[in-house]
DRENZA-756504 format. One record per residue: residue number from 1; x, y, z of N, C-alpha, C, O, CB in turn; residue in one letter. Coordinates in nm, 2 decimals, decimal comma. Glycine has a CB too. Layout:
<sites>
(NUM; (X; Y; Z); (X; Y; Z); (X; Y; Z); (X; Y; Z); (X; Y; Z); A)
...
</sites>
This chain:
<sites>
(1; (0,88; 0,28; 0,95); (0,74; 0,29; 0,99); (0,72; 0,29; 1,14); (0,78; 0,21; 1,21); (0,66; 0,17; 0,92); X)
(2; (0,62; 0,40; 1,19); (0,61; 0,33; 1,30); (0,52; 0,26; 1,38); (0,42; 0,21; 1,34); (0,64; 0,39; 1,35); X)
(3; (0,55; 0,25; 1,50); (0,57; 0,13; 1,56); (0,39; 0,15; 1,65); (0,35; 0,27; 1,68); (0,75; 0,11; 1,68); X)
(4; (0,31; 0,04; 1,67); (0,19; 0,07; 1,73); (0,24; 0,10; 1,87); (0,35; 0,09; 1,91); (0,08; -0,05; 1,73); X)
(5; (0,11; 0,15; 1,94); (0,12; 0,18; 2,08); (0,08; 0,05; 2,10); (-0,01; 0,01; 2,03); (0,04; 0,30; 2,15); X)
(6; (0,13; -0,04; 2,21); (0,11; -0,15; 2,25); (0,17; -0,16; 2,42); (0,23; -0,26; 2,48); (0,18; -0,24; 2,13); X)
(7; (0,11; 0,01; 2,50); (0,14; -0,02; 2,59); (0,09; -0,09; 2,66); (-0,02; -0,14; 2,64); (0,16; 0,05; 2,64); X)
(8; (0,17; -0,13; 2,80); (0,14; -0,21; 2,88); (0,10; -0,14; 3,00); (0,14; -0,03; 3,04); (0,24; -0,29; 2,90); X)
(9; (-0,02; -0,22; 3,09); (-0,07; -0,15; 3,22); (-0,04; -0,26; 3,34); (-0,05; -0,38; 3,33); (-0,26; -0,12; 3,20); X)
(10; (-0,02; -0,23; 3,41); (0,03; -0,35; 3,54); (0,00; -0,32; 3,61); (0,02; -0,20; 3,65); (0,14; -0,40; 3,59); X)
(11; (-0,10; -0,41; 3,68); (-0,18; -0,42; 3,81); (-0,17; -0,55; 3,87); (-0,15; -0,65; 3,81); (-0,32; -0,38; 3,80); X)
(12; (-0,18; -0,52; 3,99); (-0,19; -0,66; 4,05); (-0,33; -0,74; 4,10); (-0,43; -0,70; 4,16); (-0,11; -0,65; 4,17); X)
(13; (-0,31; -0,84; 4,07); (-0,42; -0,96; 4,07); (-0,50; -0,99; 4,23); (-0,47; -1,07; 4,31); (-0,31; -1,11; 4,04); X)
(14; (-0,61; -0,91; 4,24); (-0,64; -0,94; 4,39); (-0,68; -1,05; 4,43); (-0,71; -1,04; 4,55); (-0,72; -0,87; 4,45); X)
(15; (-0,71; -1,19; 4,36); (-0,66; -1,35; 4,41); (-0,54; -1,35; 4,44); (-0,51; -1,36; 4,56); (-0,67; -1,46; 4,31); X)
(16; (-0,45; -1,35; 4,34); (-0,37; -1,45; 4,37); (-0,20; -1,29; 4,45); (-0,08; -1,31; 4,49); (-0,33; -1,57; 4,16); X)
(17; (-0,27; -1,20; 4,45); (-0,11; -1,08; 4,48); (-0,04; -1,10; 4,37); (0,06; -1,10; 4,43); (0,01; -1,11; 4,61); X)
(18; (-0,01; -1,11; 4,26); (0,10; -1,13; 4,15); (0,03; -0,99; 4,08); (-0,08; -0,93; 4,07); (0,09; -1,30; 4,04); X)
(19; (0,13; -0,98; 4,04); (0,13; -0,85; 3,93); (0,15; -0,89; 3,78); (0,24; -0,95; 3,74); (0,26; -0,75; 3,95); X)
(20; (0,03; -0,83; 3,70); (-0,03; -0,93; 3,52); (-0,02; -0,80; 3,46); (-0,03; -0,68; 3,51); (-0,24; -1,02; 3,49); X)
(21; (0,00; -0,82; 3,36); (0,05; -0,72; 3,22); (-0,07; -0,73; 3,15); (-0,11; -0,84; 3,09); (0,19; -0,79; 3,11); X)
(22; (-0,15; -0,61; 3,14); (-0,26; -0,58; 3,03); (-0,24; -0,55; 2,95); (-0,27; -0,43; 2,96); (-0,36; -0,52; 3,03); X)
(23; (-0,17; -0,57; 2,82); (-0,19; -0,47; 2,64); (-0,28; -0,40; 2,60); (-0,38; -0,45; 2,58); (-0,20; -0,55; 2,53); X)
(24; (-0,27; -0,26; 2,58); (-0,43; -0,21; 2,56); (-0,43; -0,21; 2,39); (-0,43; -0,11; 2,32); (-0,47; -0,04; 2,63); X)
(25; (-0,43; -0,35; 2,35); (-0,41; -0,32; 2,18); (-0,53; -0,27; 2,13); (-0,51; -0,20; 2,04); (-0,38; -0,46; 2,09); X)
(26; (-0,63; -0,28; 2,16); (-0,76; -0,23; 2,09); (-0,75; -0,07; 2,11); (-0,82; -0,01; 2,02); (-0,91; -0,30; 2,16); X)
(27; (-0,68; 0,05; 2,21); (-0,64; 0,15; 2,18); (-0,53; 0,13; 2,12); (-0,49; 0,24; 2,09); (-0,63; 0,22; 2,27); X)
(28; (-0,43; 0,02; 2,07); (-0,36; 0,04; 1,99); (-0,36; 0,04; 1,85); (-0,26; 0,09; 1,79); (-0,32; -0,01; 2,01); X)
(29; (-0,47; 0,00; 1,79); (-0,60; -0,05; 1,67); (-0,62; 0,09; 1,65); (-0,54; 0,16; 1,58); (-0,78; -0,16; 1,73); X)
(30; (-0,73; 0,15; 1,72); (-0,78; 0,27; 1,71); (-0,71; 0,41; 1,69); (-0,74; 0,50; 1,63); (-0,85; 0,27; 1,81); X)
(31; (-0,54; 0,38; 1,81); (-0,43; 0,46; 1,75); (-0,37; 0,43; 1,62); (-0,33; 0,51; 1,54); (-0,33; 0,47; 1,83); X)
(32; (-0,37; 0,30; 1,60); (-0,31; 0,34; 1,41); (-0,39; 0,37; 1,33); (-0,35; 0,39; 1,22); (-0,23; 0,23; 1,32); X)
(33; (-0,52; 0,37; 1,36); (-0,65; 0,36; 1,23); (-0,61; 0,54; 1,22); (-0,55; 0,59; 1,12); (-0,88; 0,31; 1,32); X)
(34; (-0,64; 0,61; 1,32); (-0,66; 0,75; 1,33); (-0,55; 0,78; 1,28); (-0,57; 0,85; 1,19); (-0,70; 0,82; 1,46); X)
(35; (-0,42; 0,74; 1,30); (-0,32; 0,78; 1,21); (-0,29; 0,77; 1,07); (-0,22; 0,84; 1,00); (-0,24; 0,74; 1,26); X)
(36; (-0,36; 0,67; 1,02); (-0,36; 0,62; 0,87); (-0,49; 0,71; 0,83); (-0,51; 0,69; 0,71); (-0,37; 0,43; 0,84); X)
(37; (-0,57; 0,78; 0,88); (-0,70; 0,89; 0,86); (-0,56; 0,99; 0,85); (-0,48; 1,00; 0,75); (-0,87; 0,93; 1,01); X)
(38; (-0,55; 1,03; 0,96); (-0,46; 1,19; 0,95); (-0,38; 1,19; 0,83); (-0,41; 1,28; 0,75); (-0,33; 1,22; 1,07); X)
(39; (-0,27; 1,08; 0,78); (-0,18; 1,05; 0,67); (-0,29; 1,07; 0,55); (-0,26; 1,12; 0,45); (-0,11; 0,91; 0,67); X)
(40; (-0,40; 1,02; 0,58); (-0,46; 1,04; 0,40); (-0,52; 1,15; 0,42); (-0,56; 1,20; 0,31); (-0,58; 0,91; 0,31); X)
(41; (-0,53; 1,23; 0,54); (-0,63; 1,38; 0,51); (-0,53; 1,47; 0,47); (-0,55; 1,57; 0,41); (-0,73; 1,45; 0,65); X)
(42; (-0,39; 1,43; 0,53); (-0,26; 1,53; 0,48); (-0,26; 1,52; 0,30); (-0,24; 1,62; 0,23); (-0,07; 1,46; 0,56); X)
(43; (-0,27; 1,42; 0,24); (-0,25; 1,35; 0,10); (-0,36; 1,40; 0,05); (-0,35; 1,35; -0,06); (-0,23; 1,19; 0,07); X)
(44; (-0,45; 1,46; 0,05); (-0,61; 1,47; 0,04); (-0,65; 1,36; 0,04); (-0,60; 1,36; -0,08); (-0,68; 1,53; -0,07); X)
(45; (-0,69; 1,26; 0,05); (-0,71; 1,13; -0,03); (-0,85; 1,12; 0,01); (-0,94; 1,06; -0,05); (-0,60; 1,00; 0,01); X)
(46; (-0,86; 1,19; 0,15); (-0,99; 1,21; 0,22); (-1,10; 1,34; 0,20); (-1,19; 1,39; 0,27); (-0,96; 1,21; 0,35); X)
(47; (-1,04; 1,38; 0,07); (-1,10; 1,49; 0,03); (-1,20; 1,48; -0,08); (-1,26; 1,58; -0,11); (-1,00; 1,57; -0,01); X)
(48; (-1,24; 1,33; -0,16); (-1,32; 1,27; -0,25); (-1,33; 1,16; -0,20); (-1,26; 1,11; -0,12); (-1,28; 1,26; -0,38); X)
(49; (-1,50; 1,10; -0,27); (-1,54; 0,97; -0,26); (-1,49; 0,89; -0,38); (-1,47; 0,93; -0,50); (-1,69; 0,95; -0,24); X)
(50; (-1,47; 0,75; -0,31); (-1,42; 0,66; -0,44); (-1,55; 0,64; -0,56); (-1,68; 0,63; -0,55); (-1,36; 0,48; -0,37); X)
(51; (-1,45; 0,65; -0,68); (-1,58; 0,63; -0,77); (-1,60; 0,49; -0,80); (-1,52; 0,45; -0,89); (-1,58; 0,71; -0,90); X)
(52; (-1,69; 0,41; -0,75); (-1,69; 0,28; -0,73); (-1,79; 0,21; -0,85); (-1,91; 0,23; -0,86); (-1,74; 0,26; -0,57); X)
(53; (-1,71; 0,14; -0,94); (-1,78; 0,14; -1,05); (-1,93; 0,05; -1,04); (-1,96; -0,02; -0,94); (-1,68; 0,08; -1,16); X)
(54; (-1,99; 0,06; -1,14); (-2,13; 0,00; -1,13); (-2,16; -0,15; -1,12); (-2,13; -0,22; -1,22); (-2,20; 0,04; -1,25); X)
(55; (-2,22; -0,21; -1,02); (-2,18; -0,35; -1,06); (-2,34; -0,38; -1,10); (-2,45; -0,34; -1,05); (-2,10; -0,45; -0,92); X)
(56; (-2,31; -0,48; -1,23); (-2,41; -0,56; -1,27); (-2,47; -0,68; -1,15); (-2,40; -0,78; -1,14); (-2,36; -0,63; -1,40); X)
(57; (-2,58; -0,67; -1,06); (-2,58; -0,73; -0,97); (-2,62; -0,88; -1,01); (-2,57; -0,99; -0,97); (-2,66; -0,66; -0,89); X)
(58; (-2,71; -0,86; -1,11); (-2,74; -1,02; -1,17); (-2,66; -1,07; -1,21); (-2,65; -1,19; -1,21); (-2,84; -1,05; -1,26); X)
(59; (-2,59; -1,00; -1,27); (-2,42; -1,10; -1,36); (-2,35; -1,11; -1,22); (-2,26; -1,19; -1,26); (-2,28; -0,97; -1,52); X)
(60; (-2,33; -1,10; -1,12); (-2,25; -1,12; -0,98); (-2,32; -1,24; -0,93); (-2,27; -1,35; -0,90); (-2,26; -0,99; -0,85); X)
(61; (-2,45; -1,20; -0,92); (-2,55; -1,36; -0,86); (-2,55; -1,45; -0,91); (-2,53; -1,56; -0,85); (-2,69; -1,36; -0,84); X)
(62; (-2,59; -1,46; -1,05); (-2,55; -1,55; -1,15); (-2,40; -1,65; -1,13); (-2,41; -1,78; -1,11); (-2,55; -1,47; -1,26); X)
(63; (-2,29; -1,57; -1,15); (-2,14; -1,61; -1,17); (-2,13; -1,67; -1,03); (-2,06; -1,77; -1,03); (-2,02; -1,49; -1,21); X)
(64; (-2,18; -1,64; -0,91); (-2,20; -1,72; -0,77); (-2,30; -1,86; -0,79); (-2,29; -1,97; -0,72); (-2,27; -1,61; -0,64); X)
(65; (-2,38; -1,85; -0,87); (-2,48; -1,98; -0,89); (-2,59; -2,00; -0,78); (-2,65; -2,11; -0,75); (-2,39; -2,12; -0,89); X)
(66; (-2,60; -1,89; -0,73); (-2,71; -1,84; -0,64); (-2,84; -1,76; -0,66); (-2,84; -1,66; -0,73); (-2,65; -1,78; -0,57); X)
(67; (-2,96; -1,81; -0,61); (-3,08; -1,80; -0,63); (-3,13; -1,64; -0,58); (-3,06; -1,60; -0,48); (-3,14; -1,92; -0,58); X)
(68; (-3,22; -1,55; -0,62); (-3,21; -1,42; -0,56); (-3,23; -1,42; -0,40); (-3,17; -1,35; -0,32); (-3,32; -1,34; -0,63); X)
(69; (-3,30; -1,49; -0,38); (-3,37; -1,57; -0,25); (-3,29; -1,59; -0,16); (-3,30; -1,56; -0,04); (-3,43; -1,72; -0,27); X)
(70; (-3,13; -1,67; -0,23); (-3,02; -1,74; -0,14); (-2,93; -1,58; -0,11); (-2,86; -1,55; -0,01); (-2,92; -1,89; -0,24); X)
(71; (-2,95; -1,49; -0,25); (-2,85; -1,41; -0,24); (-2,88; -1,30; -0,13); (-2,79; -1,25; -0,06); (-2,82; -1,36; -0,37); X)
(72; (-3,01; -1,25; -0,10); (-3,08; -1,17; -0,04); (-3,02; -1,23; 0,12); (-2,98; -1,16; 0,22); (-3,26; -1,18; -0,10); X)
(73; (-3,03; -1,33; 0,11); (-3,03; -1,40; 0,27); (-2,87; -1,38; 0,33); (-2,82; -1,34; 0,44); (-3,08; -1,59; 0,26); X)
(74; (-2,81; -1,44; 0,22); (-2,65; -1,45; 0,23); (-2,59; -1,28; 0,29); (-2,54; -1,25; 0,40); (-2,57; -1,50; 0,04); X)
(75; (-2,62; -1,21; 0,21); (-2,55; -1,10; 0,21); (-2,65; -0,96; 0,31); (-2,60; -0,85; 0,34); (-2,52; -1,06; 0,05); X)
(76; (-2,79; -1,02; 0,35); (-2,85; -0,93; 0,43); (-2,93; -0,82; 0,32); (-2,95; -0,71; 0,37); (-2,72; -0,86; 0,53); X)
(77; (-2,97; -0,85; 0,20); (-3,03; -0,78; 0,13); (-3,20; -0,77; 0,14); (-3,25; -0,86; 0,08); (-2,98; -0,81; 0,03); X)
(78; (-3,28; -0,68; 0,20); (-3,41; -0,74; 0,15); (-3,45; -0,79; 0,01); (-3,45; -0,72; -0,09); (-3,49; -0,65; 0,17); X)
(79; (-3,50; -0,92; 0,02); (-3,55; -0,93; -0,14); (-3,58; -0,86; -0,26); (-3,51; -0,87; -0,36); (-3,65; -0,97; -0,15); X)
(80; (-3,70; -0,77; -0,25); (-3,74; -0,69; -0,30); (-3,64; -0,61; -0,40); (-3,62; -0,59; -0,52); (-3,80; -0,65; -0,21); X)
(81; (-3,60; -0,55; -0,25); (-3,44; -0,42; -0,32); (-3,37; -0,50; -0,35); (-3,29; -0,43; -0,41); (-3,32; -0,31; -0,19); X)
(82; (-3,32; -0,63; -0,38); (-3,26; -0,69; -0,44); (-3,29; -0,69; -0,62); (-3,22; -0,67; -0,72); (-3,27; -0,81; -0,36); X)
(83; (-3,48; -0,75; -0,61); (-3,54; -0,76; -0,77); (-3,55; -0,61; -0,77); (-3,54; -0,58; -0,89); (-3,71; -0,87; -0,80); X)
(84; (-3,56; -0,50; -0,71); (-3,57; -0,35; -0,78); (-3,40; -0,36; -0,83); (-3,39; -0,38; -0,95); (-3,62; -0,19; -0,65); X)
(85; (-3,30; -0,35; -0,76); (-3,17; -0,29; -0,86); (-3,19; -0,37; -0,96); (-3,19; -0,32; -1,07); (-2,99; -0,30; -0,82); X)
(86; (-3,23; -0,54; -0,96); (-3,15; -0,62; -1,07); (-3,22; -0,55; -1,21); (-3,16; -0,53; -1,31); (-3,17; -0,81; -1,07); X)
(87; (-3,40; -0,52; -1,17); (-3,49; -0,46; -1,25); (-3,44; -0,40; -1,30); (-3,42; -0,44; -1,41); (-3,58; -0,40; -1,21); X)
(88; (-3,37; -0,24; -1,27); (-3,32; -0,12; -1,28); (-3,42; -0,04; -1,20); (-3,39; 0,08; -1,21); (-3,31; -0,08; -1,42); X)
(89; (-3,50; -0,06; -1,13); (-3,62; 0,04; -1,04); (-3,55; 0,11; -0,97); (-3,60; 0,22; -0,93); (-3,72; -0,03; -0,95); X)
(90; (-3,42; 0,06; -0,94); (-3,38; 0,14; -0,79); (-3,24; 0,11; -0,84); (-3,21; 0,03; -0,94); (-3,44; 0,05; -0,61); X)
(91; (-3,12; 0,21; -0,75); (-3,03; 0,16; -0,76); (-2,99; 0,18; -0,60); (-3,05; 0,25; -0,52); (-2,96; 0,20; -0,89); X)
(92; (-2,86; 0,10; -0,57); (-2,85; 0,12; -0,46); (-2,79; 0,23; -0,39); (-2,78; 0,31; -0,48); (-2,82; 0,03; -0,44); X)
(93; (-2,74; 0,29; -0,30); (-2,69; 0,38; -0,21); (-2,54; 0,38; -0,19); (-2,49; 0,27; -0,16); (-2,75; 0,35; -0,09); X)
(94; (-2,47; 0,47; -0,22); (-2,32; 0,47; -0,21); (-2,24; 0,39; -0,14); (-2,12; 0,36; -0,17); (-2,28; 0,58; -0,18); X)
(95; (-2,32; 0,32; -0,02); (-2,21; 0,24; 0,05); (-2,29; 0,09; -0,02); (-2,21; -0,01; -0,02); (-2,20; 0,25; 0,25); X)
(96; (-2,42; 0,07; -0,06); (-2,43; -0,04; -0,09); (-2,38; -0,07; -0,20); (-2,33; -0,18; -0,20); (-2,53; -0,07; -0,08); X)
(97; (-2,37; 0,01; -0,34); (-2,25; 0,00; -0,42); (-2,15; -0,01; -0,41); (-2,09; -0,04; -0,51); (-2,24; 0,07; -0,47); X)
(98; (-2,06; 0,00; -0,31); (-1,91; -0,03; -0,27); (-1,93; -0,18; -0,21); (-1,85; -0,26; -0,25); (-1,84; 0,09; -0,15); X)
(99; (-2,03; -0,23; -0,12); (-2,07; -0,35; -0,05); (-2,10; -0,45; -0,17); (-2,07; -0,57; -0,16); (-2,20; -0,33; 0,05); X)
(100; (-2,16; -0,41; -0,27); (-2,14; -0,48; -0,42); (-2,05; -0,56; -0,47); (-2,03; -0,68; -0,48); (-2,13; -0,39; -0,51); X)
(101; (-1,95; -0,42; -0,50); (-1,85; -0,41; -0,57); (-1,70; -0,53; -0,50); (-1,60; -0,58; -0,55); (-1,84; -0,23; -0,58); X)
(102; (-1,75; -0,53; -0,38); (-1,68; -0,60; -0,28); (-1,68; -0,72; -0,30); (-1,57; -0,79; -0,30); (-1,71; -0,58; -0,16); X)
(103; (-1,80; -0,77; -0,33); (-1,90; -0,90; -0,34); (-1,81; -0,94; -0,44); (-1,72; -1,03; -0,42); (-2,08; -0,88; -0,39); X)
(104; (-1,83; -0,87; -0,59); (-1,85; -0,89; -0,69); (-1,65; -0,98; -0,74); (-1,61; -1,08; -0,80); (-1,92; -0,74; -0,77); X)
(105; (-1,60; -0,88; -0,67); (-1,41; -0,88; -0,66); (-1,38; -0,96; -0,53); (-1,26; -0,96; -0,53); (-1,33; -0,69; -0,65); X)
(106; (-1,42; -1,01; -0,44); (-1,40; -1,08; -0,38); (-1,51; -1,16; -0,29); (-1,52; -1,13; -0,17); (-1,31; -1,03; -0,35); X)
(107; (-1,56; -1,23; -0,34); (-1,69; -1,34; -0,28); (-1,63; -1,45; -0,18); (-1,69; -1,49; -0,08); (-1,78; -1,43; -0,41); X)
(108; (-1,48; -1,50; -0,23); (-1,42; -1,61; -0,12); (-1,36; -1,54; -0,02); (-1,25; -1,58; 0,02); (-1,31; -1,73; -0,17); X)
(109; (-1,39; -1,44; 0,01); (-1,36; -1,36; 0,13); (-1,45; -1,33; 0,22); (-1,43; -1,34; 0,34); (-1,32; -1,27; 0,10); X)
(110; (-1,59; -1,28; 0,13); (-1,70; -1,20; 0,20); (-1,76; -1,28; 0,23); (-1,77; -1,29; 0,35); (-1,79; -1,12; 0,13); X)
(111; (-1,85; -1,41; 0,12); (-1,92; -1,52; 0,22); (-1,91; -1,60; 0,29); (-2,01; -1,64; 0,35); (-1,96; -1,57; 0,19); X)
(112; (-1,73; -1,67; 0,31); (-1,74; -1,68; 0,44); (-1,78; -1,61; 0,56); (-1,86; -1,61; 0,65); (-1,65; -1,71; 0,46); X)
(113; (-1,70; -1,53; 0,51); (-1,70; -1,45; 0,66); (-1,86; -1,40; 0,72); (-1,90; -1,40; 0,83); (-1,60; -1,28; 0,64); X)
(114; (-1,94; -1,37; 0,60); (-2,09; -1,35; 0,63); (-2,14; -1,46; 0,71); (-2,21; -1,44; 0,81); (-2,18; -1,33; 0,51); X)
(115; (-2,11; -1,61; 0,65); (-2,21; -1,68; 0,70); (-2,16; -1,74; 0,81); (-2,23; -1,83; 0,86); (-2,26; -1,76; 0,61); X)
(116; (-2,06; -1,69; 0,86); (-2,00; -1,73; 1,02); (-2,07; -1,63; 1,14); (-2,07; -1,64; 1,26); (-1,81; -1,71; 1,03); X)
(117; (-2,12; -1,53; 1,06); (-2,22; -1,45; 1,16); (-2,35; -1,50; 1,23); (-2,42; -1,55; 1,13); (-2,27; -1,34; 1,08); X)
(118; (-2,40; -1,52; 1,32); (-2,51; -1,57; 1,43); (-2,66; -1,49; 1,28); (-2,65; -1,40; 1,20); (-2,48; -1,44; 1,68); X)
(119; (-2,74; -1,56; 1,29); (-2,88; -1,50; 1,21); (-2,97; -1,47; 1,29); (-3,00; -1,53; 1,39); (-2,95; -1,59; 1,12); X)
(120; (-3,05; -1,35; 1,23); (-3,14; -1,36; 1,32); (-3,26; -1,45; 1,30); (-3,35; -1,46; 1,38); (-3,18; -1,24; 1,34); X)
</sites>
């Protein structure tokens, strides 16, 4: 496999005169992302959307033991569009169906990490 770009840039320190080693890993991030795109557009893989199955949103909110109120807040949902899918009025939008489906298959992942986010 190969190896990230994890070059190094060296410049020197105009306090102190010493010469410091910058990593540019975040172009190193962005060079393996674009490479793992090219690999799946060679495979087609990037040639279809995933078909991301339907999630029952109230059977997800429920099995969390959360109120629509708590769930709307937690995950950034307006209320409303929350009671329209559970309704059936509405359903949601291809990425919010995958943002679901995420929820639904892994929640001790997602809500930490949601609720370590700043609110507005």
């Amino acid at each position: 496999m190969d190896q990230l770009n994890t070059e190094s840039k060296d410049s020197i320190d105009r306090g102190t005169g010493m010469k410091t080693v910058k990593h540019d890993y975040d172009q190193a991030f962005i060079d393996g992302l674009l490479e793992i795109l090219e690999r799946n557009k060679d495979d087609g893989l990037l040639d279809t959307q995933p078909d991301v199955p339907k999630v029952n949103i109230k059977e997800v909110r429920e099995s969390l033991g959360i109120s629509q109120p708590e769930f709307a807040h937690i995950f950034g949902i307006p209320l409303a569009t929350l009671r329209n899918w559970e309704q059936g009025r509405s359903e949601p939008h291809s990425m919010g169906s995958s943002f679901l489906y995420l929820i639904e298959k892994c929640p001790n992942v997602i809500i930490p990490e949601l609720l370590k986010l700043p609110r507005k």
